[in-house]
Residue frames relative to the residue before (quaternion, step in Angstrom):
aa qw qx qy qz dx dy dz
X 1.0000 0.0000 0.0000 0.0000 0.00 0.00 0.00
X 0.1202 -0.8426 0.4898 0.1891 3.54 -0.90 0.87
X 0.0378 0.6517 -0.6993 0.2912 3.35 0.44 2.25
X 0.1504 0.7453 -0.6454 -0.0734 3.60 -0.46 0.60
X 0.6193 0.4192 -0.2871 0.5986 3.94 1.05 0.01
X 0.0778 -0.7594 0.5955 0.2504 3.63 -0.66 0.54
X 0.0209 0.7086 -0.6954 -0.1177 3.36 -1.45 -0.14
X 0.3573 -0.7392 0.5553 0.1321 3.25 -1.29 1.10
X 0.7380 -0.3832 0.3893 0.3962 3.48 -1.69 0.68
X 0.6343 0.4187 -0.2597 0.5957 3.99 0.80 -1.06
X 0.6726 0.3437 -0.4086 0.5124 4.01 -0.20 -0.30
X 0.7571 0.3387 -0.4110 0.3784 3.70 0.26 -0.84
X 0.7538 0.5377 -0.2818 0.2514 3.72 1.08 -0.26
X 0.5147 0.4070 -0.3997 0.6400 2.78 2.12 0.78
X 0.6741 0.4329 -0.4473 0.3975 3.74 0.47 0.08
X 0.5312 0.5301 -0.3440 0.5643 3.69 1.79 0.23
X 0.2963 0.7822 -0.4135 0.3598 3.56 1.06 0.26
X 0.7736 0.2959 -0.1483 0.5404 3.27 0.64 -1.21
X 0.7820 0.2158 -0.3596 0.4611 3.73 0.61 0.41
X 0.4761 -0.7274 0.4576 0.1866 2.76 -1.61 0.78
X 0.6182 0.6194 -0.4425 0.1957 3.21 -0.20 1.31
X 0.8585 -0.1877 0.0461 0.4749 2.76 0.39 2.01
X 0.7410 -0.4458 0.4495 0.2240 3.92 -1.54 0.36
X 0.2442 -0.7982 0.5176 0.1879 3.24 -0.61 0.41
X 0.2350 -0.8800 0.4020 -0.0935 3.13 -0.23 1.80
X 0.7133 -0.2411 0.1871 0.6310 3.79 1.50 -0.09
X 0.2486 -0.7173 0.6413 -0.1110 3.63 -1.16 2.10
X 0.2410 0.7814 -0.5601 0.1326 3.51 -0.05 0.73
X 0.5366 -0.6442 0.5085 0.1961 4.07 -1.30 1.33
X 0.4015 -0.7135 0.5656 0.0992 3.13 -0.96 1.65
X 0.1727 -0.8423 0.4459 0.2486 4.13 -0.11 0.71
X 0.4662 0.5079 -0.5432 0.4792 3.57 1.73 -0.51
X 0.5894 0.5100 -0.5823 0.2314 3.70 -2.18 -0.23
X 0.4649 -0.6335 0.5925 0.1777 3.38 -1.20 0.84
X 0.7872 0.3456 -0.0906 0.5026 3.99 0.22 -2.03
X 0.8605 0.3183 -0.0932 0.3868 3.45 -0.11 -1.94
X 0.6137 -0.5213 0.5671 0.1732 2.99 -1.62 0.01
X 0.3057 0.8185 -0.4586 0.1620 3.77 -0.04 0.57
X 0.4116 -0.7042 0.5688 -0.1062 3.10 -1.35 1.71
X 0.0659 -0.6868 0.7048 0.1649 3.62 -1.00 0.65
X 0.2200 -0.7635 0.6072 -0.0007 2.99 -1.05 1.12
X 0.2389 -0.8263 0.5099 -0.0132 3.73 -1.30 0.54
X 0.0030 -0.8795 0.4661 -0.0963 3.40 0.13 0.68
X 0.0731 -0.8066 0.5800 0.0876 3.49 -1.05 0.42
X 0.1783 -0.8521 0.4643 0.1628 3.44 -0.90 0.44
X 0.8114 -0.4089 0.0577 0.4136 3.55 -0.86 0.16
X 0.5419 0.6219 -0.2805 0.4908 3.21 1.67 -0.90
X 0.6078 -0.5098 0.4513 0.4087 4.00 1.37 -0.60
X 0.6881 0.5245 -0.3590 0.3501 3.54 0.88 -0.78
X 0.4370 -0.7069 0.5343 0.1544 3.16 -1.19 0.93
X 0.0966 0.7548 -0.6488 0.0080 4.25 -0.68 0.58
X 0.4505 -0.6920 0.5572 0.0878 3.20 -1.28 1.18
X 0.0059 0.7091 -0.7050 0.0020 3.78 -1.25 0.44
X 0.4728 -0.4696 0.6920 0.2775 3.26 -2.06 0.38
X 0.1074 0.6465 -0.7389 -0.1567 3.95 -0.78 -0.25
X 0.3351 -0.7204 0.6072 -0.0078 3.42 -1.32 1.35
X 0.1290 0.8536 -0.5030 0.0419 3.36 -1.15 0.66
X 0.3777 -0.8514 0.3290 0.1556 2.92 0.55 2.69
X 0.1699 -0.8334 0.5156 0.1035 3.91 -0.36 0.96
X 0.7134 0.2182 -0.3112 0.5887 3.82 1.07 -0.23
X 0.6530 0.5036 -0.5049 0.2551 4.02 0.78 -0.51
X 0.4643 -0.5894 0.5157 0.4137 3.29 -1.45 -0.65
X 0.6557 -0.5198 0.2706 0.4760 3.76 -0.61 0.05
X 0.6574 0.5912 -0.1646 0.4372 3.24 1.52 -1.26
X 0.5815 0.6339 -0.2332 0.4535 3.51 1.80 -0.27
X 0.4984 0.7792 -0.2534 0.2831 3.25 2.08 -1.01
X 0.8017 0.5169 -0.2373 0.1835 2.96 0.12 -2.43
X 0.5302 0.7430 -0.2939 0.2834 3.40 1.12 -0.65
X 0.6356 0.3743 -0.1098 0.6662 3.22 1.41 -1.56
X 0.6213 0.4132 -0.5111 0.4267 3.95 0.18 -0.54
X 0.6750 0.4519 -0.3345 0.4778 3.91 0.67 -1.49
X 0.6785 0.4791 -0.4163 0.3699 4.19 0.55 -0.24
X 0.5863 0.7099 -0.1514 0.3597 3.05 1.53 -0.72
X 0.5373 0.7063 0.0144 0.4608 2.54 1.71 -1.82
X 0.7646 0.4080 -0.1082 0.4871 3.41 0.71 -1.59
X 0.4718 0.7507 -0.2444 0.3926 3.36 1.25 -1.27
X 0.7757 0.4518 -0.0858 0.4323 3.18 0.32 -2.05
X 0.6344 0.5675 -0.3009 0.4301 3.49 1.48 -1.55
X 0.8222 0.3892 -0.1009 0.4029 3.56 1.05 -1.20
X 0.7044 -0.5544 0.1235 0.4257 3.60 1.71 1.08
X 0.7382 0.4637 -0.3894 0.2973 3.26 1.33 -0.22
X 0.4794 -0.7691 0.3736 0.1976 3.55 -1.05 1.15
X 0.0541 0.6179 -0.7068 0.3401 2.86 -0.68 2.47
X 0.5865 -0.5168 0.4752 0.4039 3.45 -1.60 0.08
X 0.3740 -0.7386 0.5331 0.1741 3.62 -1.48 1.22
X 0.4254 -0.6966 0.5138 0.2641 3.40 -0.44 1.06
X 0.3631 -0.7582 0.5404 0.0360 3.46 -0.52 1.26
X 0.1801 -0.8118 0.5543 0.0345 3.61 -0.35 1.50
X 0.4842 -0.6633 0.5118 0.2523 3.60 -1.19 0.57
X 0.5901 -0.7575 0.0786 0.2680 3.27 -0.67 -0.25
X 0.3816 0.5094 -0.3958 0.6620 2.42 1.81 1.25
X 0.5049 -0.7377 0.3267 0.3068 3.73 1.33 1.07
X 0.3912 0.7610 -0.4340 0.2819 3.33 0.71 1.21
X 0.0750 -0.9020 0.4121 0.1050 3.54 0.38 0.41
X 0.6612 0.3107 -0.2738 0.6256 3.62 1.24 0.28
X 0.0845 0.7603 -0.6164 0.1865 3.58 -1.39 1.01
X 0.6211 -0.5838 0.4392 0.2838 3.50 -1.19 1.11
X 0.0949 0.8217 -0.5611 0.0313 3.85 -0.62 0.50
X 0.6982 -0.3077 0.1263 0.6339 3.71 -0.41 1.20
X 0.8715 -0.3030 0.0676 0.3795 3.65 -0.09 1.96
X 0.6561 0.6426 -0.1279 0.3745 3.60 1.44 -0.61
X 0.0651 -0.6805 0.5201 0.5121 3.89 0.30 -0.23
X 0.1273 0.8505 -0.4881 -0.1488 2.78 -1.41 -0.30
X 0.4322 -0.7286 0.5289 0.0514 3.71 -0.56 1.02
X 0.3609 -0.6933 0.6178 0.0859 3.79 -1.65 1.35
X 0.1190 0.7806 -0.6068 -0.0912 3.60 -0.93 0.27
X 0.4951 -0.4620 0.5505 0.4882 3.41 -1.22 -0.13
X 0.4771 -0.5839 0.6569 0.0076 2.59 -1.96 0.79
């Protein structure tokens, strides 16, 4: 399995605080990936509906190495082409420290 960072069900439900989307509803270790760390996440919101994400967790980059690829990503998605949207908190951040790691939400 390529979980080389854990995070628990309690750590992601305070580092999901700052965005709005919804409960955390099930955190489960992607085994495909070579470098990072990556999590499908699951969320539900008040209405019941359930939305899926990747959470990433950059293991060799630095945060300051990120924005480039989150903001290409970003634009991509804005301008139709089908890649994961970098999911912004709510203070429109889309990249954040996680148990020592940056790391960064997308759709799924």
């Amino acid at each position: 399995m390529s979980v080389f960072t854990s995070v628990s069900i309690q750590e992601l439900q305070i580092w999901l605080q700052d965005y709005a989307i919804g409960e955390l509803v099930d955190l489960k270790g992607i085994s495909a990936g070579i470098t990072n760390t990556n999590y499908f996440v699951t969320t539900k919101n008040d209405n019941g509906i359930q939305s899926k994400y990747v959470l990433t967790l950059f293991e060799q980059n630095a945060i300051e190495d990120l924005p480039y690829f989150i903001d290409l990503m970003s634009h991509f998605a804005a301008h139709g082409i089908p890649c994961p949207r970098p999911i912004a908190d709510k203070k429109g951040h889309c990249l954040h420290m996680l148990n020592s790691k940056p790391a960064a939400l997308v759709s799924c």
